[in-house]
TIBATOR-419447 format. One record per residue: residue in one letter; x, z, y of N, C-alpha, C, O in turn. Coordinates in steps of 0.1 Angstrom, whole numbers. Atoms other than C-alpha are relative to their C-alpha. Example, Ala and Ser with C-alpha at 12.3 -4.5 7.8 and 13.67 -1.06 7.14 Angstrom:
<sites>
A|9|0|-12|123|78|-45|9|0|12|19|7|12 .
S|-9|0|-11|137|71|-11|-8|8|11|-3|9|22 .
</sites>
This chain:
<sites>
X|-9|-8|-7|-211|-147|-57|-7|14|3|-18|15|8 .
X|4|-11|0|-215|-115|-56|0|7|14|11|4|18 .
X|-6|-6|-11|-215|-95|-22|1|13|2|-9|21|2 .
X|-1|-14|1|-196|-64|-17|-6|10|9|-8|5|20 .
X|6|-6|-14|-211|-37|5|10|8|2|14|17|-5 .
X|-8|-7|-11|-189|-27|33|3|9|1|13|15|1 .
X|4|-18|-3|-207|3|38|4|8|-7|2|5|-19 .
X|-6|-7|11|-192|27|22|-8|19|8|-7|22|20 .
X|9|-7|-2|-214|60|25|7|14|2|4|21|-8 .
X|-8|-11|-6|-193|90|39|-6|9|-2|-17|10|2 .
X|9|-13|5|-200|124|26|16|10|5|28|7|7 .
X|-13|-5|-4|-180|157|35|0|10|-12|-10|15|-17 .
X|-7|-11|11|-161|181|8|-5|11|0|-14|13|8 .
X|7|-15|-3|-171|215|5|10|7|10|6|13|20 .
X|-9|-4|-8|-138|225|20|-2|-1|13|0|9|20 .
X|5|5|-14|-150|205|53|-9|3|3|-12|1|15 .
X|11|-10|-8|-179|224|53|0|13|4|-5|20|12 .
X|-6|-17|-1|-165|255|47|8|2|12|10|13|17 .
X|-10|-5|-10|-141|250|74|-12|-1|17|-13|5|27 .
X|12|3|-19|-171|235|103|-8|17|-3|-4|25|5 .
X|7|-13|2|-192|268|92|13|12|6|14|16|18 .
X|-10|-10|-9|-163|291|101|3|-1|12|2|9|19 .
X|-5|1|-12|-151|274|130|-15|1|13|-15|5|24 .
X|8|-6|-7|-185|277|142|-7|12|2|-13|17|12 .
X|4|-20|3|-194|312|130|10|7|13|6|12|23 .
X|-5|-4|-9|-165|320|151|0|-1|15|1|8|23 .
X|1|1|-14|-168|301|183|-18|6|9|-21|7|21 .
X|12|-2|-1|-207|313|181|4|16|3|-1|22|13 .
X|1|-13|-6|-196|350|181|8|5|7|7|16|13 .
X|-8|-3|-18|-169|350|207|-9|-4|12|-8|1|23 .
X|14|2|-8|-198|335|224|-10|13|8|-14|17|20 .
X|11|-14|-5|-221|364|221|7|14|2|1|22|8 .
X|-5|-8|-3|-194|389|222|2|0|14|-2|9|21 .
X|4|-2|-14|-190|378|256|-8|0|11|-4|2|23 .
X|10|0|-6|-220|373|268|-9|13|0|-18|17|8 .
X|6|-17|-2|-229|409|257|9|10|7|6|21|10 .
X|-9|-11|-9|-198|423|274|-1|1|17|1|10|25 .
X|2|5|-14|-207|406|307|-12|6|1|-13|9|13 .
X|11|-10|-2|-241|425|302|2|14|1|-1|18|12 .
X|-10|-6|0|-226|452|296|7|8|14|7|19|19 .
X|-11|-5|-18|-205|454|329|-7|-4|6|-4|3|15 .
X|9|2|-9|-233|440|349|-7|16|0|-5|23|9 .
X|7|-11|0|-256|472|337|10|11|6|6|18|15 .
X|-8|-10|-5|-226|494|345|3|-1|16|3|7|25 .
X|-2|2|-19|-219|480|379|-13|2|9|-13|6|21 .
X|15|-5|-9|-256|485|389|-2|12|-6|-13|8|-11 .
X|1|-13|2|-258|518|379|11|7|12|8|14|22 .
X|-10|-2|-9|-225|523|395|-3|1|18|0|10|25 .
X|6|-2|-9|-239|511|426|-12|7|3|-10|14|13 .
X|13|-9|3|-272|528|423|4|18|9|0|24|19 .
X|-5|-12|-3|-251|560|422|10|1|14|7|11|22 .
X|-8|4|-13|-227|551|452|-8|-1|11|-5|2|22 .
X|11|-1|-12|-260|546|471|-2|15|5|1|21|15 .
X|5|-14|-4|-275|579|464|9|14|6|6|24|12 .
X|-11|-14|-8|-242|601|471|3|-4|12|8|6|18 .
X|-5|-3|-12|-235|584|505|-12|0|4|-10|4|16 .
X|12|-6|-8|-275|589|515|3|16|-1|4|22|10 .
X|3|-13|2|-273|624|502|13|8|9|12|20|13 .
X|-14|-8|-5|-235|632|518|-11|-3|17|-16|7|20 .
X|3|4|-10|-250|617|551|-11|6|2|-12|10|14 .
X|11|-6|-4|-283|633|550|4|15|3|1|22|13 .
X|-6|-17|-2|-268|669|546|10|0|13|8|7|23 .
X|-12|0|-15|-236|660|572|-9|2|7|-9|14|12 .
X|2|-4|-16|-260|655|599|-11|8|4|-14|10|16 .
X|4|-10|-13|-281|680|603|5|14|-5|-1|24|-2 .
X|-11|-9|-1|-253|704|592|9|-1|13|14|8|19 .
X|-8|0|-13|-236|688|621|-7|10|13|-3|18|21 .
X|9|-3|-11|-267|690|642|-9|17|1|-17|20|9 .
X|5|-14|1|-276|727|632|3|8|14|13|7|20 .
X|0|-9|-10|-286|751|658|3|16|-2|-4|22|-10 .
X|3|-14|-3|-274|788|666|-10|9|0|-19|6|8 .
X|15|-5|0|-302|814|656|4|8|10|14|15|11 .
X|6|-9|-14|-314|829|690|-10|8|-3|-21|2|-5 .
X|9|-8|-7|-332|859|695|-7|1|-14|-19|1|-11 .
X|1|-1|16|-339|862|653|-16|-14|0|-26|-13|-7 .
X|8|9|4|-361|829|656|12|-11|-10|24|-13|-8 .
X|13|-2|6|-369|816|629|0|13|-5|11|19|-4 .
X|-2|-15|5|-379|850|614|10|-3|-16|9|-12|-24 .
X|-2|2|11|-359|855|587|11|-11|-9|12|-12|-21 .
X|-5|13|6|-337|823|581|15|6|0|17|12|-11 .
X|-14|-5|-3|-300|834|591|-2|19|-1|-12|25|2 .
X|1|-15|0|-292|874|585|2|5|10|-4|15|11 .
X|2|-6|-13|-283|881|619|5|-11|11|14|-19|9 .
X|-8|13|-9|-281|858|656|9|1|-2|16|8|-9 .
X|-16|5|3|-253|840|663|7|-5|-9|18|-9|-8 .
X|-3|11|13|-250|824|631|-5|-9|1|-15|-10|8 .
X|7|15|0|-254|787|625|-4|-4|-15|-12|-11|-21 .
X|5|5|16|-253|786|591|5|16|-8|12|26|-4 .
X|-2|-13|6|-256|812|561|-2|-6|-16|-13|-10|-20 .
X|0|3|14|-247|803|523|-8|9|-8|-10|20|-6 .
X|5|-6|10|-265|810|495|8|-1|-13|18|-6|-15 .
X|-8|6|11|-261|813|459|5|-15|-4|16|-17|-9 .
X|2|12|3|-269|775|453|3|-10|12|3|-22|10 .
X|2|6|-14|-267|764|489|3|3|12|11|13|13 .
X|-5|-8|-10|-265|769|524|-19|-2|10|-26|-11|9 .
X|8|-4|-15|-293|780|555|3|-6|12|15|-6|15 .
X|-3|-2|-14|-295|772|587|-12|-3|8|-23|-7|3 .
X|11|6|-6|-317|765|615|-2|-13|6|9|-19|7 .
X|-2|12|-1|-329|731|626|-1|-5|15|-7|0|24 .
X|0|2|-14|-321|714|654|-10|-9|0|-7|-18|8 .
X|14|10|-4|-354|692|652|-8|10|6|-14|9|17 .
X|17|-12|0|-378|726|650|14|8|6|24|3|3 .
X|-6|-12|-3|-359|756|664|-7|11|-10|-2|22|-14 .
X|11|-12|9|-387|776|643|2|-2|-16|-1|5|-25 .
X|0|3|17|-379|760|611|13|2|-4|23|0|3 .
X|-12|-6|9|-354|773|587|1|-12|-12|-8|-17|-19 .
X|-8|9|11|-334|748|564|10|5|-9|21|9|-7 .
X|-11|-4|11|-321|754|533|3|-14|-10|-7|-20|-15 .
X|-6|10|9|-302|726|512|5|8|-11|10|19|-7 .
X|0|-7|9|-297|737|477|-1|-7|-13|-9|-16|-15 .
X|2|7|10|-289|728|440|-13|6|-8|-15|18|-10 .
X|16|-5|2|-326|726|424|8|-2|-19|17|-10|-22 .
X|-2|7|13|-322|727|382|-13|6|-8|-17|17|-5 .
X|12|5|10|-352|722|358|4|-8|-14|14|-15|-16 .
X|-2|7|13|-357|709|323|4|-16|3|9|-21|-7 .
X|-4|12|-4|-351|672|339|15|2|0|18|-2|-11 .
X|-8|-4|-5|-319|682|350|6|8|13|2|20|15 .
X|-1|-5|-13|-303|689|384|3|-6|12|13|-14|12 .
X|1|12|-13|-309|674|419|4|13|12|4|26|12 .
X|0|-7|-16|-304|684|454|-11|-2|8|-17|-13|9 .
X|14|-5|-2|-333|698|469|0|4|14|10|9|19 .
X|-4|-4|-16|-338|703|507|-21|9|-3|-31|6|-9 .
X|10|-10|0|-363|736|515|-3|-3|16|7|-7|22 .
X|4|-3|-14|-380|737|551|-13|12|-2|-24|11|-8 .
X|12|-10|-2|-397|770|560|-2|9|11|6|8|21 .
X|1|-7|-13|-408|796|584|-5|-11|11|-7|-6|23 .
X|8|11|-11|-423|765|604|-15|4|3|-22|7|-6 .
X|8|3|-2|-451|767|623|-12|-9|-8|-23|-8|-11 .
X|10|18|2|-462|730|612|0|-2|-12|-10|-5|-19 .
X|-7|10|16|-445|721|579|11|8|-3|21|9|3 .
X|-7|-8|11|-431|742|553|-1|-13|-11|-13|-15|-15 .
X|0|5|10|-424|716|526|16|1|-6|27|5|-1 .
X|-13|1|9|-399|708|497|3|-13|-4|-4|-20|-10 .
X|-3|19|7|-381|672|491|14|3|-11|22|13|-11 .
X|-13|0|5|-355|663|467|9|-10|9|5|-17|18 .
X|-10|11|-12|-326|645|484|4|-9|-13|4|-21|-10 .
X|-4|9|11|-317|630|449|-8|-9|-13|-19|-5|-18 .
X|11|6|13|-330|605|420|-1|9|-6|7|19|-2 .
X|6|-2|16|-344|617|388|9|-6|-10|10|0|-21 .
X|-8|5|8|-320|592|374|14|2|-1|21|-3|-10 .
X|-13|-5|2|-289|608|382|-1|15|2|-9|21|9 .
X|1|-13|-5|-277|645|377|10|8|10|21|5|8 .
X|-11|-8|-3|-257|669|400|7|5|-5|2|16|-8 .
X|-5|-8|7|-233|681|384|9|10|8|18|15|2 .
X|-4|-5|-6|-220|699|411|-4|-2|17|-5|-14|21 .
X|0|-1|-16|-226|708|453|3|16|3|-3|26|1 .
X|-9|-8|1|-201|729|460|1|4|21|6|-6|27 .
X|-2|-4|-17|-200|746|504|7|12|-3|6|21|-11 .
X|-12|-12|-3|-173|765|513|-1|1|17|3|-8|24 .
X|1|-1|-13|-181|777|548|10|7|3|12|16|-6 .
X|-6|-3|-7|-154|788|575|-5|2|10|-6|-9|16 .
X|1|-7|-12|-164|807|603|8|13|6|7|25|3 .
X|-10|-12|-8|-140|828|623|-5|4|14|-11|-4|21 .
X|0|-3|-13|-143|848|653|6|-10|12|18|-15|10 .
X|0|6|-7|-145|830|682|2|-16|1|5|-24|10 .
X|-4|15|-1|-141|798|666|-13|-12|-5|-24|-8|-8 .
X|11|10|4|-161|765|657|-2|0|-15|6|-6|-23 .
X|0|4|18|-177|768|620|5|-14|-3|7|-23|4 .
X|-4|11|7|-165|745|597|-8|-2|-14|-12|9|-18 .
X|10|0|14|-185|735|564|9|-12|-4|9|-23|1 .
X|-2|12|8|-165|717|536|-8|-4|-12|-4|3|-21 .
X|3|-1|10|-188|704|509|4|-7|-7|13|-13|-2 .
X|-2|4|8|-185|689|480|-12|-8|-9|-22|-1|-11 .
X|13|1|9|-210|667|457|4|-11|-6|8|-21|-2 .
X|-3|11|11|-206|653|422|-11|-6|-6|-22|-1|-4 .
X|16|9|4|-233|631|406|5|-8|-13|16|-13|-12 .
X|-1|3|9|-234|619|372|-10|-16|-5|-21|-12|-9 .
X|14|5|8|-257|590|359|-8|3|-15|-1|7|-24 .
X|12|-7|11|-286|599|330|0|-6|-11|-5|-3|-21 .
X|5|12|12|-281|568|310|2|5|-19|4|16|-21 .
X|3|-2|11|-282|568|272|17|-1|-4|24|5|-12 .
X|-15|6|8|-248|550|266|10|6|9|6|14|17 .
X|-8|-2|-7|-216|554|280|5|-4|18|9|1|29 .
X|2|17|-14|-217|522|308|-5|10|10|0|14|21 .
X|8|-8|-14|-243|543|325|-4|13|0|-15|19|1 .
X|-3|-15|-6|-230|576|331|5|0|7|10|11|8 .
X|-13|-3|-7|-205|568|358|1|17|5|-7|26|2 .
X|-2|-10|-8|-192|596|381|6|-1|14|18|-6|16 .
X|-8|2|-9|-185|597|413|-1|17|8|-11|24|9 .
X|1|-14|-10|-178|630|434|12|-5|16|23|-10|18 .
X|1|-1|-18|-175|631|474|3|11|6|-6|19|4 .
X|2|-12|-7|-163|660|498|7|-6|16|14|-16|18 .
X|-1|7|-12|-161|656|535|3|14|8|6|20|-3 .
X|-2|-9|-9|-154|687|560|-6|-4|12|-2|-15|16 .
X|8|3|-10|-180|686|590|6|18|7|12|29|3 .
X|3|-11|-12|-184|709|625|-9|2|2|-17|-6|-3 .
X|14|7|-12|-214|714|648|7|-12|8|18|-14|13 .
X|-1|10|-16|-217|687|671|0|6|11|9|1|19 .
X|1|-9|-12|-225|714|700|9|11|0|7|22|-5 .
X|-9|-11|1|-197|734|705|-9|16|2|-19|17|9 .
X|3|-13|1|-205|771|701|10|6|19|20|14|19 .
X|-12|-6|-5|-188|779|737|-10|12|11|-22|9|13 .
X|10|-10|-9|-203|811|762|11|-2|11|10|3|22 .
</sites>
């Protein structure tokens, strides 16, 4: 007697290979398509934030001691405002004023531009102590705008509206957002005699 074998040895078609190779070619690069999109929007969201940092430090660093600016008395510091009784004095790029930390030191905030690009630049001079220069902004993002429109009328409280737009540097599209900011500040100390 002969004995049959059972087993019978299961092989697949070419068609049934052709079709598992596709269906996994496919499910392999909707895979990585979305796993590179989720990169993707992660890199843009931190960039995004990044930039959202540095414009409410830099709106907040300028507000307050635009708020906190002092009246030039008596032509101290020499030279910073064009004549007393001003608190602040625009420039081409920026604005002047005196500081209410130093009474002796003269403050100028100002768009700085260089082959890097362009940042916002805070000047201190006419000090006794400390004349120095800081940027208020990364390296990694540019200004593309800081825009003061000053209001001062007779007998009334200056007003400063600025404006400041910020770009990011990146290579791609993801990480260039934009974000621009404008806020309208006073003095804190009323101007009153």
């Amino acid at each position: 007697m002969r004995q049959k074998n059972k087993s019978k040895s299961k092989s697949f078609t070419l068609v049934e290979i052709m079709v598992s190779i596709t269906i996994f070619g496919l499910v392999f690069g909707m895979i990585s398509t979305m796993f590179a999109s989720a990169i993707k929007a992660q890199r843009k969201s931190l960039i995004t934030q990044d930039l959202l940092s540095q414009t409410s430090y830099s709106m907040e660093y300028v507000g307050r001691h635009l708020r906190m600016a002092k009246e030039q008395q008596g032509g101290l510091p020499a030279l910073c405002l064009s004549q007393d009784g001003l608190s602040y004095e625009t420039t081409t790029k920026g604005i002047k004023f005196v500081s209410y930390e130093d009474p002796s030191c003269c403050w100028e905030i100002y768009l700085y531009e260089d082959l890097d690009g362009k940042r916002l630049k805070r000047k201190i001079s006419s000090c006794s102590s400390k004349n120095s220069d800081s940027f208020l902004t990364s390296a990694n993002f540019s200004v593309e705008r800081f825009k003061i429109n000053l209001i001062e009328g007779v007998g009334e409280q200056p007003r400063i509206t600025f404006s400041l737009r910020m770009k990011g540097k990146g290579e791609r599209p993801e990480e260039q957002p934009v974000i621009e900011i404008q806020t309208t500040i006073s003095q804190r100390n009323l101007n009153v005699e």
